[in-house]
TORKE-113161 format. One record per atom (N, C-alpha, C): x, y, z. Coordinates in steps of 0.05 Angstrom, whole numbers, plus 5000, padded with zeros to 4 digits. Atoms other than C-alpha are relative to their C-alpha. Example, Ala and Ser with C-alpha at 12.3 -4.5 7.8 and 13.67 -1.06 7.14 Angstrom:
TORKE-113161
501849765000;524649105156;501850245000;498449764999;527349795143;498550225014;
end
This chain:
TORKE-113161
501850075022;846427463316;497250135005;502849955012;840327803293;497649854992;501950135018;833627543270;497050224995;501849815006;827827983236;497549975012;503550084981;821228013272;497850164982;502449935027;817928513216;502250294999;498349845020;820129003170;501350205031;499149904979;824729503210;500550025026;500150104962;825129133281;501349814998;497750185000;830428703294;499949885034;499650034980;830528303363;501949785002;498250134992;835827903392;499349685004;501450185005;835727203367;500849745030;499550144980;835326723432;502549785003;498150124998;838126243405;504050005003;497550025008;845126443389;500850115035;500449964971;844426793466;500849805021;499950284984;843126083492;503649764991;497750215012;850125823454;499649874976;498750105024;847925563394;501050144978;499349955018;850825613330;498849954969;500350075026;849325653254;501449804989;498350255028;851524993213;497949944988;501749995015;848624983153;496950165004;502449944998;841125023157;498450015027;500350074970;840724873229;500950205019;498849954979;842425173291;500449735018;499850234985;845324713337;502150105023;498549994985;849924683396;502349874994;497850095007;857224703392;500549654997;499250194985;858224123435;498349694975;501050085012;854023703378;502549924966;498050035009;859523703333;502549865007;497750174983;864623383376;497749734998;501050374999;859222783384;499849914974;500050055038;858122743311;502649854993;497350105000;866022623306;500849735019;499750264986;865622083360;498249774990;502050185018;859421743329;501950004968;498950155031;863521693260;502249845007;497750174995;869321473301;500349735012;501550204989;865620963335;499449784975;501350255026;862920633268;502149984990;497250035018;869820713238;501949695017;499450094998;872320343288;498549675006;500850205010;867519813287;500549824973;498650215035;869019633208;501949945014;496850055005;876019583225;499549765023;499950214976;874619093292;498649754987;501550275008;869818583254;502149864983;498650065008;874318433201;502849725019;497250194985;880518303252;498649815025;500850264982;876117933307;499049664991;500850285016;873917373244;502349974997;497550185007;881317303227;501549915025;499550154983;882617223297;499349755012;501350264996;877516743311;500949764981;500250235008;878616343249;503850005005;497649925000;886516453272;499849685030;499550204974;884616023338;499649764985;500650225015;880315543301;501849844988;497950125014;885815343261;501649845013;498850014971;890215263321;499149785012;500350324985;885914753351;499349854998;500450215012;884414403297;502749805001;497650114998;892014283288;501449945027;499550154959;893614183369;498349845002;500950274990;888413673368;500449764982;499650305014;890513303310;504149945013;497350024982;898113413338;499949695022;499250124962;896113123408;498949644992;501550144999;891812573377;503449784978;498150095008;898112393334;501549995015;498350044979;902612423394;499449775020;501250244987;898111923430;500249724989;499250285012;898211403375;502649975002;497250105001;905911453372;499949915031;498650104971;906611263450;498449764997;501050325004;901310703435;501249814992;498250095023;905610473380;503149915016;497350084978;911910593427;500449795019;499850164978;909610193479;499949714999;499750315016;907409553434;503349994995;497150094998;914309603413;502049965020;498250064969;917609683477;499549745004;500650244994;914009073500;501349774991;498950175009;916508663446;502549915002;497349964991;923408873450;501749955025;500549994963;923808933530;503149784998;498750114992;930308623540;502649854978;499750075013;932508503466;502150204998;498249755020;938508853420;498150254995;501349865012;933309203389;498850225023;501049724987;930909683448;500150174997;498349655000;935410223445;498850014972;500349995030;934010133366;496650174992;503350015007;925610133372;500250245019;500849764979;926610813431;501950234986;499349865030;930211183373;498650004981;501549915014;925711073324;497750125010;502449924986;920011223369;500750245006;499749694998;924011933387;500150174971;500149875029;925112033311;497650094976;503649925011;917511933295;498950225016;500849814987;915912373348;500950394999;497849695016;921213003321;498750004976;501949855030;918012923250;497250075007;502649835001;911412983272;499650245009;500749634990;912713703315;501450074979;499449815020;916313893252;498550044978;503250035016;909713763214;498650215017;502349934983;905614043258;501650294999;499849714991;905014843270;498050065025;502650024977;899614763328;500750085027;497550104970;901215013401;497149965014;501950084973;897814943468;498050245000;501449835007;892415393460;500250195028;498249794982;894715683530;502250234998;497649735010;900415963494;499250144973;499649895030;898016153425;499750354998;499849724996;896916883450;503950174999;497149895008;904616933456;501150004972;498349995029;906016803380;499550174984;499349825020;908317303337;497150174996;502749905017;902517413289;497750055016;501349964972;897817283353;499350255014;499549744982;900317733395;499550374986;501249865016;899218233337;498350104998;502949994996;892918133330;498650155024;500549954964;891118193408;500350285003;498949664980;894818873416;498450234979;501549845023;891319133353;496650055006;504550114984;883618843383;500550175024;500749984976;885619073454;500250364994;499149625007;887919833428;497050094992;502249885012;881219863391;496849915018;502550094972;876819523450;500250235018;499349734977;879620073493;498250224988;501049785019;877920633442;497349985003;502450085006;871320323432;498450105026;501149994976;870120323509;499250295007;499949844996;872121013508;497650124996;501649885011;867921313459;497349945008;501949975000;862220953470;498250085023;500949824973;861721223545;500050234992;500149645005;863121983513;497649954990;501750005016;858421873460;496450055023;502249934980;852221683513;499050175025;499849744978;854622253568;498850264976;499749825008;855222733517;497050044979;502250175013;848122423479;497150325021;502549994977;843922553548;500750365010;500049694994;847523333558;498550164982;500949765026;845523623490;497149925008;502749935002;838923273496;498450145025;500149834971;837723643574;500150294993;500249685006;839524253544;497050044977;502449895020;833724213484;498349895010;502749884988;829224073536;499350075027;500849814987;830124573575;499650274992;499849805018;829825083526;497650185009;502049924998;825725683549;498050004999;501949865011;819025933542;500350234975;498949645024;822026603515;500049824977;498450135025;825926113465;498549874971;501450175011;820525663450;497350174983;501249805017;816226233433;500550114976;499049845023;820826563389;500749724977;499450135009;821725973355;496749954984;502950025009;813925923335;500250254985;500649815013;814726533315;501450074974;497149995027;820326473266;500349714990;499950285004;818125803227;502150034981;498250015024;823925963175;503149875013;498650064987;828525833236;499449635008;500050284998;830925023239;501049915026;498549934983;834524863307;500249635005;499250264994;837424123321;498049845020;497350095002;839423623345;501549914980;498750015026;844423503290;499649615002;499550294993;843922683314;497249945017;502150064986;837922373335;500549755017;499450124977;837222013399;500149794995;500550255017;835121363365;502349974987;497250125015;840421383316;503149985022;498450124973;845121483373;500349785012;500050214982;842920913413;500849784976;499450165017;843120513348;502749934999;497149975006;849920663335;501849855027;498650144966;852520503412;499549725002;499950214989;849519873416;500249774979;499650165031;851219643342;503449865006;496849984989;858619773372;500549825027;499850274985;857119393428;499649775007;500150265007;855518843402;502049864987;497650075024;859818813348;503449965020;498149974992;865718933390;500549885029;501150114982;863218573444;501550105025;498649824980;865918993503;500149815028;500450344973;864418293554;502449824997;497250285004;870017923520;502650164991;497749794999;876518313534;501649844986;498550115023;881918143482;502849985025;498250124973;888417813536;502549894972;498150125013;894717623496;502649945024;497350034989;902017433524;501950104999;497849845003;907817803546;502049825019;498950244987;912317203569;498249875014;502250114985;908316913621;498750215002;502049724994;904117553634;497850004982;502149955007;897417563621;499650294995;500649635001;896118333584;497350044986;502649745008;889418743584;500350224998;499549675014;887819373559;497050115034;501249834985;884619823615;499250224994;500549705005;881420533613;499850125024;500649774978;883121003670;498850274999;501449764995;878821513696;497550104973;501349885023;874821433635;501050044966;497849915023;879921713586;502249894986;497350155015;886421363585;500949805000;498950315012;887720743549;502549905013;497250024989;893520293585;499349744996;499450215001;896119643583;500949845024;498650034979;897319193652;499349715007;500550374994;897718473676;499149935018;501450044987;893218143699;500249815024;499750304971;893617673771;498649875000;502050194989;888317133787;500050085027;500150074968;890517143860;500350245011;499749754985;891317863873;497150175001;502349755001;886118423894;500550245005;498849715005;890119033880;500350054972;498549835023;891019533826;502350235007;497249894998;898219693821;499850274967;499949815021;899820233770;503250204999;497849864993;906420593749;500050325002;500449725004;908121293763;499250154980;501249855035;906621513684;497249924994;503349945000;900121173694;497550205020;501849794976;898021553753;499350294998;500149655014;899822223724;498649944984;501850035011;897122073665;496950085005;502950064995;890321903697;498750235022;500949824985;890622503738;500349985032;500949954975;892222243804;502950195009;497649824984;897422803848;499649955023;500149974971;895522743921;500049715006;499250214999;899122103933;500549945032;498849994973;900421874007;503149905006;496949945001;907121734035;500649634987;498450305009;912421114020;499449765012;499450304974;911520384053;500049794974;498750305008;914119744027;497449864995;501950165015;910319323978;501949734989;498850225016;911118683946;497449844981;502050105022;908518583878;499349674993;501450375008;905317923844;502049934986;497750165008;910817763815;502549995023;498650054981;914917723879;501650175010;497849834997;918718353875;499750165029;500249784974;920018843938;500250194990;498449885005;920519393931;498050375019;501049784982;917020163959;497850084974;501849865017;910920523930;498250155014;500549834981;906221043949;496049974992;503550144995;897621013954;498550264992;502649705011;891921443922;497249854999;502650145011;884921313898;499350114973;501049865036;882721393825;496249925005;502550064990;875921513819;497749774980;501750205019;874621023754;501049794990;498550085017;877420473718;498349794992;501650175020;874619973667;501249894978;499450245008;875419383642;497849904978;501850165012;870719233587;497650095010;502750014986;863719193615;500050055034;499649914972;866619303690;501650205003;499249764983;867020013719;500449945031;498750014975;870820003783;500250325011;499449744996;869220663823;501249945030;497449914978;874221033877;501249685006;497550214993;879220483870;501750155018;497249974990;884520463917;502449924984;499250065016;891020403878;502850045017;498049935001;898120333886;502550044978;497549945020;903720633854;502150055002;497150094991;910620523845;501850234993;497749705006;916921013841;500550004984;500049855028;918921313777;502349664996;498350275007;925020703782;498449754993;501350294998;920120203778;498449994968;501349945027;916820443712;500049704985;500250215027;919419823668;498249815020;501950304994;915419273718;497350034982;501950055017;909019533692;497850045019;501749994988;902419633716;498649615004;501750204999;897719073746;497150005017;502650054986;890418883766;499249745007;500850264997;888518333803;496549915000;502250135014;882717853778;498350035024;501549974977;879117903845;499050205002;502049835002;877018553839;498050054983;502450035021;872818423784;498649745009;501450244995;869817793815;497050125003;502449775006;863218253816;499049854973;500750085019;863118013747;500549704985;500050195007;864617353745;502949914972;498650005026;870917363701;501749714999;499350285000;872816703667;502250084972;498550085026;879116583619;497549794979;500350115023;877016333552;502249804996;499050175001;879215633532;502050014981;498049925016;882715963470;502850145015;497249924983;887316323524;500750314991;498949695012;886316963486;498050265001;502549804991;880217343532;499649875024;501450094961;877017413592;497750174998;503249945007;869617353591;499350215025;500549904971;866217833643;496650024995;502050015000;858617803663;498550244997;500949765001;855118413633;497750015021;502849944986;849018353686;501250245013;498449914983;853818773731;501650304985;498949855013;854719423691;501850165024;497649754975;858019843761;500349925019;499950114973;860319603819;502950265014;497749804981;865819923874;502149764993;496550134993;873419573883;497849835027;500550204980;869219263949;498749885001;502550284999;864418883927;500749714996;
end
């Protein structure tokens, strides 16, 4: 690219030299266009998360309105039961009054739709929900780490911008030159998203007994893996490891997972993984043989103790203490 300096003199315009490009009226840097697309993808996915985190919320609410009027109806009937027992205690009528008392107790769970709010992450529509919030909490996590890497490069590059550059740029006020995104609106945007999407309160649903979170390895790739209380390992299966980039694996030795199984696996270190508001750097990790694929990945709750992570009384998150934005696997 060219730019005119006076009639018949043409010198070589810096900018395009330095990498940027013409869009529209602007020059800007490629790399400014890719964030643009993550900042719309970011607010896109915000609309779509508020929506489904109010129908989840008022989804619990409901839940334990009806499990507490359930339980509170299950209590009067044994009150009820037990006056009658008493009376009865030794009469014809026993067997008679501990039949109706099981027959009052069957219509009311067939009234009732209410569960233990421990389990309501396993039901159907629930679990739905959960895998839909935890897919788009991941995403969210993603982007809004690219978004502020990729924020703090472009702006490093426009100010370091020559002398030469900065000159020729005075000198050519017809010439416009970015950023296509201002730093402010940036930050706006990131922390609209993380609020909104609250990146502290990880979305946890049920896969039989299995507690499942959504993780981001190495930064990049979204995964799904169950969570332990009592363990302080991250297990991971061979398709997550590739995936995430790890190859230089050490050799075989005998493991035995949290769910009790035996079996062989082999040892690396990844250098990121995140959970929400907790980055975990150079984890140690293990990973299992290509046969082992269906168990599944897992992380135990102890390595995040850094952050203080508490189940939610709904049964369908796990809070974590944002004071604690980075920590190591050993703290």
């Amino acid at each position: 690219m060219f730019a005119s300096l006076s009639v018949g003199a043409e010198v070589p315009n810096p900018l395009a030299e330095n990498g940027f490009e013409k869009f529209g009226s602007k020059w800007i840097l490629p790399e400014e266009l890719a964030l643009r697309r993550d900042l719309d993808s970011l607010e896109d996915i915000v609309k779509r998360t508020i929506p489904l985190r109010r129908q989840v919320d008022l989804a619990v609410a409901d839940n334990a309105l009806r499990w507490q009027k359930q339980q509170a109806t299950s209590k009067l009937i044994d009150q009820i039961a037990n006056i009658m027992r008493r009376s009865a205690v030794g009469t014809d009528e026993e067997k008679k009054v501990q039949k109706q008392v099981d027959q009052l107790k069957e219509a009311s769970r067939e009234l009732r739709d209410g569960v233990d709010p421990k389990r309501l992450g396993a039901q159907p529509h629930m679990r739905a929900m959960l895998e839909s919030l935890t897919l788009m909490h991941q995403q969210a996590a993603v982007l809004a780490v690219r978004v502020e890497r990729a924020s703090a490069e472009i702006n490093q590059v426009y100010q370091k911008l020559s002398d030469t550059t900065r000159n020729w740029l005075e000198a050519h006020p017809e010439v416009s030159i970015g950023p296509l995104s201002r730093t402010e609106q940036i930050g706006q945007i990131t922390r609209k998203a993380r609020a909104s999407i609250d990146l502290d309160d990880v979305p946890m649903y049920l896969q039989g007994d299995q507690k499942r979170v959504g993780v981001v390895l190495s930064d990049q790739f979204p995964t799904v893996v169950t969570i332990c209380p009592k363990d302080n390992r991250l297990i991971l299966t061979s398709n997550m490891a590739y995936t995430a980039g790890l190859r230089n694996l050490g050799g075989t030795v005998p493991v035995t997972l949290p769910c009790g199984h035996e079996t062989k696996a082999r040892t690396g270190k990844l250098s990121q993984v995140r959970m929400g508001s907790a980055t975990l750097l150079d984890i140690s990790v293990i990973v299992l043989e290509p046969s082992d694929e269906h168990l599944g990945g897992f992380i135990g709750l102890k390595l995040l103790q850094a952050w203080n992570p508490t189940f939610a009384k709904s049964g369908i998150s796990l809070s974590l203490d944002a004071s604690n934005q980075t920590s190591t696997a050993s703290r």
